[in-house]
C-alpha positions in Angstrom: 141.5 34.9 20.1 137.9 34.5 18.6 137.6 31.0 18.9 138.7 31.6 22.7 136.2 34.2 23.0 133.1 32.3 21.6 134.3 29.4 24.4 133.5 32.0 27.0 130.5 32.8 25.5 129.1 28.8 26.8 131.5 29.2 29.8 130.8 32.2 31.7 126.9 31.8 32.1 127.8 28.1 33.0 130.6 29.5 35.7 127.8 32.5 36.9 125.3 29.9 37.3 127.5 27.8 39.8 128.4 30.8 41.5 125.0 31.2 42.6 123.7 28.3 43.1 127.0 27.8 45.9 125.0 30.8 47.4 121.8 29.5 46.9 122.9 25.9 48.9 124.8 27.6 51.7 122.3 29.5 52.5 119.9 26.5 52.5 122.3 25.0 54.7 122.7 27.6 57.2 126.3 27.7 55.7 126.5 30.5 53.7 130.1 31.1 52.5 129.9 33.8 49.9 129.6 37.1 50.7 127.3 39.4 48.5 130.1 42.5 47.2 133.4 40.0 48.1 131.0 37.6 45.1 130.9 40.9 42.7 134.4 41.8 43.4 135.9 38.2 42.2 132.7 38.1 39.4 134.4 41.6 38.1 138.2 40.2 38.1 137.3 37.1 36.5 135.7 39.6 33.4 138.8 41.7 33.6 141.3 38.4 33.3 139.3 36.5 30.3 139.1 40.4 28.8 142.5 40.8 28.8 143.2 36.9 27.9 140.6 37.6 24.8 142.0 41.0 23.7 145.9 39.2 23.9 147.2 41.5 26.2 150.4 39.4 26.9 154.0 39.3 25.6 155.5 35.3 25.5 159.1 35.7 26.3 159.4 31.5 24.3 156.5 30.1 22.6 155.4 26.6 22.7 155.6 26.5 19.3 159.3 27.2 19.1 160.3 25.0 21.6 158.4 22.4 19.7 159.9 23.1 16.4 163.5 23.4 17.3 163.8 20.5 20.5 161.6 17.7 19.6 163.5 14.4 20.0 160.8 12.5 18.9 156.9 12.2 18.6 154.2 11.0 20.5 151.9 8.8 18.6 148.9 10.7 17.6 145.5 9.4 19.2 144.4 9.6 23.5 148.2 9.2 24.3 148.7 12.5 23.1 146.2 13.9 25.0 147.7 12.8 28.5 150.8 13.3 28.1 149.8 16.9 27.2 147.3 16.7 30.1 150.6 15.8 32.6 153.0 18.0 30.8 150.5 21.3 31.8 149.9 20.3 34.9 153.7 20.0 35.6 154.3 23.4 34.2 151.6 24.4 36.3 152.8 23.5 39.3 155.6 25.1 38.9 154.9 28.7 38.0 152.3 28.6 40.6 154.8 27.8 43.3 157.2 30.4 42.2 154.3 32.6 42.1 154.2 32.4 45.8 158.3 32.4 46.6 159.5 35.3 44.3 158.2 38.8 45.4 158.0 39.9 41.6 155.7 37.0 40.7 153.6 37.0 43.5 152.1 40.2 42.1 151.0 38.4 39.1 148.9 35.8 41.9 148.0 38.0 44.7 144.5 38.6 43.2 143.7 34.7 43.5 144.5 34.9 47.1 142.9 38.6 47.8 139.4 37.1 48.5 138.8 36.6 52.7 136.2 33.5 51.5 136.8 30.5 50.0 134.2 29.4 47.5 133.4 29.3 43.5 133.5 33.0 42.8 137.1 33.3 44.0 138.4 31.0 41.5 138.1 33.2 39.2 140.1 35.7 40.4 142.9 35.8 37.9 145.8 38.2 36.9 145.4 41.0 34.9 149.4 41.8 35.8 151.1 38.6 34.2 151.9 40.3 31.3 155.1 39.0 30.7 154.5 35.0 30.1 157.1 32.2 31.0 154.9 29.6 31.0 155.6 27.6 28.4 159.6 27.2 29.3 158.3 24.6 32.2 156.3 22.2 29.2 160.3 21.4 27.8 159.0 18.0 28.5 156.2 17.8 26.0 158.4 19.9 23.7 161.1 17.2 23.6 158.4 14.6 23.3 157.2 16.2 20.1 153.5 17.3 21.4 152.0 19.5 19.2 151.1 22.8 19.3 147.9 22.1 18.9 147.1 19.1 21.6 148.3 22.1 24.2 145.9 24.8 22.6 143.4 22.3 23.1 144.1 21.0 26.2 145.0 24.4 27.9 141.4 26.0 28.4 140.0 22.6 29.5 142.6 22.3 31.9 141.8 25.6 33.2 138.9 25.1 33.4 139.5 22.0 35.6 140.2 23.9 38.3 136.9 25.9 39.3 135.4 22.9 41.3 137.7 22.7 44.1 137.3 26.0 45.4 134.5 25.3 48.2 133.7 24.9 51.7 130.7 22.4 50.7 133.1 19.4 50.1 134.8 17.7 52.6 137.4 15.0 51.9 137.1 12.7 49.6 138.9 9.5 50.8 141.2 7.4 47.7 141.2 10.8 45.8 142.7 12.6 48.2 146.2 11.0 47.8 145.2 11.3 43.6 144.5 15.2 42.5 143.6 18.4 44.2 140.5 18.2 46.2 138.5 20.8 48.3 140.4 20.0 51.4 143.7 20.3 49.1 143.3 23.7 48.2 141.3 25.1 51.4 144.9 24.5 52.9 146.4 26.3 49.8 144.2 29.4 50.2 144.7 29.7 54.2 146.9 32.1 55.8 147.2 30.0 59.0 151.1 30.0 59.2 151.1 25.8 59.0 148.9 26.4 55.4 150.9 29.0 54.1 152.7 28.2 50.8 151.4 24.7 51.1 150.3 22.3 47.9 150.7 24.3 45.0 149.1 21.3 42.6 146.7 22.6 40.2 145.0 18.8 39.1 147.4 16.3 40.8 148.6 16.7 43.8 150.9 14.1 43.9 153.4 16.9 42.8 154.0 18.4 46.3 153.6 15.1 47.9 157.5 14.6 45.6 158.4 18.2 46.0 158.1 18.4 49.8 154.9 21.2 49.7 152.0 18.6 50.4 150.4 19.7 53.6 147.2 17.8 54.7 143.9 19.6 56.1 144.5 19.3 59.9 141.0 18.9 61.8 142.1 20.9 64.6 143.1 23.6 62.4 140.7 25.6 60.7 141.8 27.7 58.0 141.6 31.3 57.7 141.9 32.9 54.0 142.6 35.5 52.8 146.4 37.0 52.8 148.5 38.1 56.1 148.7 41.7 54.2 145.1 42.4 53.5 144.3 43.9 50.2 141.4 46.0 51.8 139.8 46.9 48.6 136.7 45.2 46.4 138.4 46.5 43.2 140.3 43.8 41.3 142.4 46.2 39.5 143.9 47.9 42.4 144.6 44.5 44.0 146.4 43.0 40.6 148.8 45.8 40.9 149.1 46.8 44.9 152.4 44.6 45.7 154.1 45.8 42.1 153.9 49.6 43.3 155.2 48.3 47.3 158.4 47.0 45.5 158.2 50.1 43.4 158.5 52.1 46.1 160.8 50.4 48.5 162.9 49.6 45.5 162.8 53.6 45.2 162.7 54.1 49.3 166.1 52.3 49.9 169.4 53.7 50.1 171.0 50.4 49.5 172.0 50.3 46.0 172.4 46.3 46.3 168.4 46.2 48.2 166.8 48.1 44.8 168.0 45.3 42.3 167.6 42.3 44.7 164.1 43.4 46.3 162.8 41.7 43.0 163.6 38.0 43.0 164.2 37.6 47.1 161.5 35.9 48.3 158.1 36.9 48.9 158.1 39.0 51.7 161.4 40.6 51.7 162.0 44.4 51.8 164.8 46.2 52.5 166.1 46.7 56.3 165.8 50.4 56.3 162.4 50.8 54.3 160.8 48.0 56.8 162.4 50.0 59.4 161.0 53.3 59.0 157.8 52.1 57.3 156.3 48.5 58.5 153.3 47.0 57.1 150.3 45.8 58.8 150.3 41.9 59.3 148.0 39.7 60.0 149.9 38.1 63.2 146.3 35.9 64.6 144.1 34.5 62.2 141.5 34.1 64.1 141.8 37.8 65.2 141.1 40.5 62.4 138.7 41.7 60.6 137.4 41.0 57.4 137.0 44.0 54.5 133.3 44.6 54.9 133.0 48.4 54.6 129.1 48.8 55.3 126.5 49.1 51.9 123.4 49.8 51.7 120.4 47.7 49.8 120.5 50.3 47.3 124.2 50.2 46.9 124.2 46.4 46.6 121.5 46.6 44.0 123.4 49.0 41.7 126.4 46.7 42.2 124.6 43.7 40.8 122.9 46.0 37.9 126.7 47.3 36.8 128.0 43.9 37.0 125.3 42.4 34.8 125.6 45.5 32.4 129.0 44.8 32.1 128.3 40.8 31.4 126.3 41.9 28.7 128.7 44.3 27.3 131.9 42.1 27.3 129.3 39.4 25.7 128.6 41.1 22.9 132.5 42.3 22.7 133.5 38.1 22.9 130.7 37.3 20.0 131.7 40.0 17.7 135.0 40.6 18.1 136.1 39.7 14.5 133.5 42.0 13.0 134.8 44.5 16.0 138.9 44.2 14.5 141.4 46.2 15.6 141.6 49.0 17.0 138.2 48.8 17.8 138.4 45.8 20.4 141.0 47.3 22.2 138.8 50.6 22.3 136.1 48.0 23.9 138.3 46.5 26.8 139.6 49.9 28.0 135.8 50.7 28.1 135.3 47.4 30.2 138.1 47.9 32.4 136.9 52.1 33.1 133.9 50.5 34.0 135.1 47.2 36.4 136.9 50.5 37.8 134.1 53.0 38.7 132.1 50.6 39.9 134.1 48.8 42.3 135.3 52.2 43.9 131.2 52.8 44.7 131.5 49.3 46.3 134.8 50.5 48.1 132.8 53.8 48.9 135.4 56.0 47.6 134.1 59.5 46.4 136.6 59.0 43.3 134.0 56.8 42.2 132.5 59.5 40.7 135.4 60.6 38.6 135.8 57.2 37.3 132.4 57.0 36.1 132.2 60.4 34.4 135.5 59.0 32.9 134.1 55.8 31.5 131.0 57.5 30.1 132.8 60.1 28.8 134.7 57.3 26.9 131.4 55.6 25.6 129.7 58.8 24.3 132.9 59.7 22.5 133.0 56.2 20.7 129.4 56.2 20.1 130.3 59.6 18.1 132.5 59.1 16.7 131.6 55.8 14.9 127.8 56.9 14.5 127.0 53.5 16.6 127.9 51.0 19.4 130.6 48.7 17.3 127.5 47.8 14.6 124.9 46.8 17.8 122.2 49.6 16.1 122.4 46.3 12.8 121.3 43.8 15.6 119.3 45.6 17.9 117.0 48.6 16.6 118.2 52.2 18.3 121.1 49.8 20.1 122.7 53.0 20.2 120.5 54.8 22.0 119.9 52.0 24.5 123.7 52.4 25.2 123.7 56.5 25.8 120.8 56.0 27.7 122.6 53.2 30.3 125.7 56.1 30.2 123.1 59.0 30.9 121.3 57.2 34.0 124.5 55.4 35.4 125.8 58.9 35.6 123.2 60.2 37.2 122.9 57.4 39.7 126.3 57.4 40.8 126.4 61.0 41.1 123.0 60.9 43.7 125.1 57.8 45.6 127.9 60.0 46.1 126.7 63.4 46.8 124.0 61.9 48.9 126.7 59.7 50.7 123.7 56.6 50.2 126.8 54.3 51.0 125.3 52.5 54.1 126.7 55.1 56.8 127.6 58.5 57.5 130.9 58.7 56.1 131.9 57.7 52.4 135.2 56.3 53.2 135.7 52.6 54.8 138.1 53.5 57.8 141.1 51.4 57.7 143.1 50.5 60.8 146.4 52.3 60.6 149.3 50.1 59.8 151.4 48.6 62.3 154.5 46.2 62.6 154.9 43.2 60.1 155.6 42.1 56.5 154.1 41.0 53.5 152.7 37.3 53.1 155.7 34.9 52.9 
């Protein structure tokens, strides 16, 4: 957990920094493929994902560990080796649990977020799940378990394997010849993130995408196709926490909705898509049915609104900063105390970017929530031992993002007349298959 967090500490700025500087070349290039609040939005869930990832906020139905300790037939030699096979055995597993991800309606809620961007570029890779609580990741590494990996080689190679995956979410590289048939490339996963119905659940490979080339899922970037992204049941919201958890409360409901007794078990594990006859019936979704005929989420902000944006998101940077680089001192139940104050605050400000009045509830929630651990532990988490009157330079942020928030929402400063974003009324269709 706090070696984990310090890694974040070098990766994040490292990650921000590429962010931009995609910006920074498209617009150079007159190819600008990141949008300025769609940018904050996936900024925000990435901070949310490695928060809850930090904080441990997860429940592992079979360890690695186990598996390793009760199945192991024999050992791999100790040295590089190792480290490959590790390196294969994760991206196996990978592949896996990312295609069922897409086939099962009850895991695609733990992936919708990765899709929920309409852009394709570096800031929507890290838009990651806050909903996978439940893990079952490590039941697809049996292979390195029965080869005797240990625990430790995965540990090591997990993050970095991660990690691996940032680059190839742009616009900005075409194909790249031999590699293509090798691992994932740019063209690869443009097709994987396109909701043109010949992309759609298409090459699931997360470093090698020989994978669905075997499994039948490999589907090549077609010249006269150009993808759309995005997903066929539009999220229509900047907030990553209301997108992580959108398709859970749809099965919720229709799981609640049916009169079919058989329909409220089943609606869980049919694939992605399905709902019950008489729910889709008497209350069809909106689907996206031409890609190249909708429009994008783009409710209408003002400079001002965009500038706060940016200030809350870098506020919240350095806040979850300090949490990551202190969190032993921190301890329990302090850190926990911390990431609910981080997620109240990814909240409230993503509602101003949505231009929803409840914005302001949220905030007066969240700084409610700071004063009351400022008082009652006579600091900010020992920041006053660090930083003279740290304290008071938190209250004060509370104080004035209170006050600013309030002015945007009485004073309906959103960018138009109206504080709401006006979304077209639903009509027939299903969820993404």
């Amino acid at each position: 957990m706090e070696t984990y967090g310090k890694i974040l500490l070098i990766a994040m700025p490292v990650f921000l920094l590429l962010v931009l500087f995609e910006k920074w070349w498209g617009w150079r290039r007159k190819f600008d493929t990141v949008r300025n609040m769609d940018m904050i939005s996936s900024l925000s869930s990435g901070i949310t994902n490695v928060t809850k990832d930090v904080l441990g906020l997860s429940v592992i139905i079979i360890s690695y560990g186990w598996l390793v300790k009760h199945l192991a037939i024999v050992t791999v030699p100790d040295g590089w080796l190792t480290y490959l096979v590790a390196f294969i055995a994760l991206d196996f597993a990978g592949y896996w649990t990312h295609r069922i991800s897409h086939e099962y309606n009850f895991f695609w809620n733990n992936h919708i977020i990765h899709h929920s961007s309409e852009e394709f570029n570096l800031a929507c890779a890290l838009r990651q799940s806050i909903s996978s609580i439940v893990k079952i990741f490590a039941i697809f590494l049996l292979p390195a378990a029965i080869l005797g990996v240990p625990e430790k080689v995965i540990a090591i190679i997990a993050p970095l394997h991660l990690f691996a995956q940032f680059w190839y979410h742009t616009q900005h590289i075409h194909k790249m010849g031999f590699w293509e048939k090798i691992i994932v490339t740019p063209s690869h996963h443009r097709v994987h993130h396109a909701l043109n119905p010949v992309y759609l659940d298409k090459n699931y490979g997360q470093i090698f995408i020989f994978w669905d080339k075997w499994f039948g899922t490999y589907q090549e970037e077609l010249p006269e196709v150009k993808p759309v992204y995005g997903i066929t049941r539009p999220v229509r919201t900047w907030n990553p926490i209301r997108i992580n958890f959108q398709h859970l409360w749809l099965l919720i409901t229709d799981a609640w909705k049916t009169t079919s007794c058989k329909d409220k078990f089943r609606i869980w594990l049919m694939p992605t898509g399905w709902r019950p006859a008489d729910v889709q019936e008497r209350e069809p979704l909106y689907k996206i049915e031409d890609p190249y005929a909708f429009k994008k989420y783009d409710p209408a902000a003002s400079t001002f609104l965009q500038v706060w944006s940016w200030v809350q998101l870098v506020a919240c940077l350095l806040f979850i900063s300090y949490l990551f680089g202190n969190i032993a001192q921190i301890g329990s139940p302090g850190m926990f105390q911390y990431g609910f104050f981080v997620f109240l605050m990814i909240y409230a400000f993503t509602e101003l970017m949505d231009r929803r009045r409840t914005a302001l509830f949220w905030e007066l929630a969240k700084n409610a929530w700071l004063f009351y651990l400022v008082w009652i532990q006579g600091d900010w988490f020992g920041l006053s031992a660090l930083v003279p009157a740290g304290k008071y330079l938190v209250l004060g942020y509370g104080v004035l993002s209170t006050l600013i928030v309030g002015w945007i929402v009485i004073a309906k400063a959103f960018g138009t007349d109206s504080p709401d974003y006006p979304v077209p009324a639903p009509s027939p269709g299903q969820l993404p298959g």
